[in-house]
N, C-alpha and C positions, 0 to 999 in steps of 0.2 A: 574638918578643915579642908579646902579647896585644895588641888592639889595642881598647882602650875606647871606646865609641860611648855617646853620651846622646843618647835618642831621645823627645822632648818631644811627648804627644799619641798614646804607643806602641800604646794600646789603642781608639784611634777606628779609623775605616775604613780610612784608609790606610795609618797607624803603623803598622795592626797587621801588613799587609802585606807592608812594610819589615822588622819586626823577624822576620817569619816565614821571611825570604828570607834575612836575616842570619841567622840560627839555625837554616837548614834544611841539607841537602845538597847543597844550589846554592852554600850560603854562602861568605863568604872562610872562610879557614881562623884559627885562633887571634885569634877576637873573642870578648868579653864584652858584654853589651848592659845598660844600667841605663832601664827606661823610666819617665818621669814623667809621671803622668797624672793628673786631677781626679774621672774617673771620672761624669761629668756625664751628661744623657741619653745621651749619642752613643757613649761609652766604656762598654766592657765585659771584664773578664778572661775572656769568652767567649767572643773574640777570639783570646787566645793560648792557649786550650786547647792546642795540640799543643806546648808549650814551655814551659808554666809550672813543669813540675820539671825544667826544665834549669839546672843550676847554672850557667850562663853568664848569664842571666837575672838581674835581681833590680828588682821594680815597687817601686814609691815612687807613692804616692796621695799627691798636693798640684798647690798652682796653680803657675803658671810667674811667676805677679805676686808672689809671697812671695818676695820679696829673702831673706830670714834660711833657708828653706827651702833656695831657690836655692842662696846661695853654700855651704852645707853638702854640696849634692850634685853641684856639677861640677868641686872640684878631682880632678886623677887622672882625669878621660877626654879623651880625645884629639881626639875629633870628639864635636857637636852637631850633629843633625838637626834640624831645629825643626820639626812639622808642629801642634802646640799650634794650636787657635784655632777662634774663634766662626765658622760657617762658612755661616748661613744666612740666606738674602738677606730671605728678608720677613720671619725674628727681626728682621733690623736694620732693615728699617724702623718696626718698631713699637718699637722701643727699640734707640740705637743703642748706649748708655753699656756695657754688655758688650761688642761688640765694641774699643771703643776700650780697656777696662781690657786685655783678653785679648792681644787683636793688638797693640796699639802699645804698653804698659806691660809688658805680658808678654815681650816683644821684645825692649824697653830693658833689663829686668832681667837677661833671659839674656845678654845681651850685655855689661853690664858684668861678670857673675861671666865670661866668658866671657875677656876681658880680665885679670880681676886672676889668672884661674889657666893663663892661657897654654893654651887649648884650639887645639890645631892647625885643627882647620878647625870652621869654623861653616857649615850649608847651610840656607837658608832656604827657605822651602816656600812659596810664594804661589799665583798666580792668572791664567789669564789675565784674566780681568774687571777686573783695573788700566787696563787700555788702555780700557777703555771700548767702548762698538757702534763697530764698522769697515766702514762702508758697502761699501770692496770693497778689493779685495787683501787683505794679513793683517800684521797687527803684527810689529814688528820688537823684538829687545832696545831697541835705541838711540832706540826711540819712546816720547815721554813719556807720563807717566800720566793718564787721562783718568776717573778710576772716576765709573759715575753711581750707586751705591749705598753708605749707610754701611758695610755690609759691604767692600765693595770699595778704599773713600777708605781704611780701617782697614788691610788688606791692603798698598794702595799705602805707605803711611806707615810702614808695618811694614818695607817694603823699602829704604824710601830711608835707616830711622835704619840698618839694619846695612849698605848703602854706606857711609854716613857713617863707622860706627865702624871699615871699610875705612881710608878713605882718612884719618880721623884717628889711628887706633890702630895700624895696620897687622892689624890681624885678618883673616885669612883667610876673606872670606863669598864664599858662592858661592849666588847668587839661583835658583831654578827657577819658572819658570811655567808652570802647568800648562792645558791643556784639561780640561772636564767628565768627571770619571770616573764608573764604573760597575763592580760587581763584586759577588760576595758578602759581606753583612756591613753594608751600606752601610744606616746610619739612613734607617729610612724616612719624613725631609719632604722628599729630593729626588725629584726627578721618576721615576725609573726603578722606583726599589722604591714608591717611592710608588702611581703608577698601578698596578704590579703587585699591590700588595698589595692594593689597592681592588677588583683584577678577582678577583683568586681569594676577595674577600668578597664576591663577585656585586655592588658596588655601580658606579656611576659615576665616571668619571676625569672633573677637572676643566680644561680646557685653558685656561690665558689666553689673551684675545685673539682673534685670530684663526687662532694655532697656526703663524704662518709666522715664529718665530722661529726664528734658524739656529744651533746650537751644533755644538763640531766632539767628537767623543766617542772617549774614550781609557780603554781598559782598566786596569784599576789592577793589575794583573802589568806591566802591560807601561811602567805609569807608575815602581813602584818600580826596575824595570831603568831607566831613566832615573834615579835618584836615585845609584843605587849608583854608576852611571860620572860623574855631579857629585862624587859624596862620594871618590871615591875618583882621580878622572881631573880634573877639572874646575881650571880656572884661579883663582885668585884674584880676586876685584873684578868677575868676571863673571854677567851672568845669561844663565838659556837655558831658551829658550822648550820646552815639550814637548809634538807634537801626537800628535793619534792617527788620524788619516789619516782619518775618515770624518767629513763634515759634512753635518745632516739637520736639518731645520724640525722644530720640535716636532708639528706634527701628523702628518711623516710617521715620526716613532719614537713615536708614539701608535697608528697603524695595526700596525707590527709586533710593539707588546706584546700588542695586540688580539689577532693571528693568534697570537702566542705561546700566549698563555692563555684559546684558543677561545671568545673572545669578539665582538662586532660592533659597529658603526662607530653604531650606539645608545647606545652606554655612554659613550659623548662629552657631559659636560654644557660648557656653554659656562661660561666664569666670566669677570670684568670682569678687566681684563688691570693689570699689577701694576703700581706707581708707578714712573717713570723705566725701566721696562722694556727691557735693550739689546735691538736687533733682530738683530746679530749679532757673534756674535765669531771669530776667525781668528787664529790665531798662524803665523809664518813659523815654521820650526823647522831649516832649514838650518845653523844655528851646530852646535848639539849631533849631529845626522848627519855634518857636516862635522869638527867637530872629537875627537868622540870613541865614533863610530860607530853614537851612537842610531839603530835602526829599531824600529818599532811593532811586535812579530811577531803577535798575535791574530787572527783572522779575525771583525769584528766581528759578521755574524749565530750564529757559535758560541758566541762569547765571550754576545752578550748569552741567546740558547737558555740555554745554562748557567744565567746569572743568577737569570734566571725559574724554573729547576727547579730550582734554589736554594732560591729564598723557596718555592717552591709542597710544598719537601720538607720544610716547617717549618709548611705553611700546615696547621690544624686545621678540616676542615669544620665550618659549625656547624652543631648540633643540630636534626632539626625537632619 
């Protein structure tokens, strides 16, 4: 029997990822994928180029906040993926009111069609940055949410209404949180294509701060193999952390974009470092290794090399 997947957000970075792993030759076998998408800056069908004339496919351009949308397109799938959502940290601070429509409204409405048409599992997609900076050791599931940014506060509240609709409705959610990813495809306001892209336009990368923030970085191959074994293996009412095994201060994954895209430790401009700024984040991830066999497989300097000849194989010199 086919097995229907509603993939909210299919055609951002990591959706698309997800839906490309579903629909590839790695894939389970007898799935259908319906992805919903807004198609916003960050979303693109150029994304799922290698899949768009598979009839197992079929996109739906709309929000995840349109109730009337909504409950038209999730009766008849089986599982929700939810990766939908506002995702960048200084968009929220300069305006938080998107993130809250998208993440926490957008959330509540999947969740109640979710409900009225008995979807077997709902998997929610968060963040590590609920936890907030963790001076040392590393966050745990069972550690509360501590977000210092609206994006984050959005994320965390996003996660606790679909516990809630857990432990009231009996719905099947299964939380993931993730570490900082990186990959081909990825909009460039995060940091990795960002600087990258800056370098291959001969200009300056801007570093907050002092550059000794510490994020732990995780492949986004190697994130959606984590998703697949929540979506498909994963406990009910549970969340699980997902790391990716390498943790690096922002100025020392400023140096290796550097070397990547021959450039010099010149192209460092300094910039005032961002409001409520965490200093670091860390996720325990022993639950999901433990229980359902996650390992990271990428070898992070190939994974990120790739990345970079990635954008740099789309990079257009300019003219002189």
């Amino acid at each position: 029997m086919t097995r229907r997947v509603l993939v909210t957000g299919g055609a951002g970075f990591i959706g698309s990822a997800h839906v490309l792993r579903l629909l590839g030759p790695d894939g389970p076998p007898d799935v259908s994928v319906t992805v919903l998408d807004d198609l916003t800056y960050a979303g693109s069908t150029a994304h799922l180029a290698p899949v768009l004339d598979d009839p197992r496919l079929r996109l739906v351009r709309g929000d995840v906040a349109d109730a009337a949308l909504v409950d038209r397109l999730v009766p008849g799938h089986d599982d929700l993926v939810h990766f939908a959502a506002e995702s960048h940290v200084d968009r929220s601070i300069e305006d938080g009111s998107p993130f809250v429509r998208t993440n926490v409204l957008g959330t509540q409405t999947l969740l109640d069609a979710a409900v009225r048409h008995h979807v077997r599992t709902f998997v929610q997609i968060s963040t590590d940055e609920v936890y907030g900076s963790i001076a040392t050791g590393a966050a745990r599931e069972d550690d509360p949410p501590r977000p210092s940014s609206p994006y984050a506060a959005s994320k965390a509240a996003a996660d606790l209404m679909a516990l809630a609709y857990h432990t009231t409705h009996g719905l099947d959610v299964r939380v993931t949180r993730c570490s900082n990813n990186f990959g081909p495809r990825q909009y460039p306001e995060k940091l990795i294509p960002r600087f990258v892209t800056a370098l291959l336009a001969g200009q300056d990368v801007p570093l907050y701060g002092d550059g000794t923030q510490i994020r732990d970085w995780l492949y986004v191959e190697d994130h959606v193999t984590a998703v697949e074994l929540v979506r498909t293996a994963g406990r009910p009412g549970r969340i699980y952390n997902i790391g990716g095994g390498t943790s690096l201060t922002n100025r020392e994954l400023t140096h290796r974009l550097l070397d990547l895209c021959g450039a010099g430790p010149e192209r460092i401009a300094r910039a005032a470092d961002r409001k409520g700024h965490d200093r670091r984040y860390a996720v325990d991830d022993s639950r999901i290794r433990r229980e359902l066999g996650y390992r990271p497989r990428a070898d992070f300097a190939e994974a990120l090399a790739e990345t970079v000849r990635w954008y740099a194989s789309r990079h257009a010199p300019a003219r002189a």
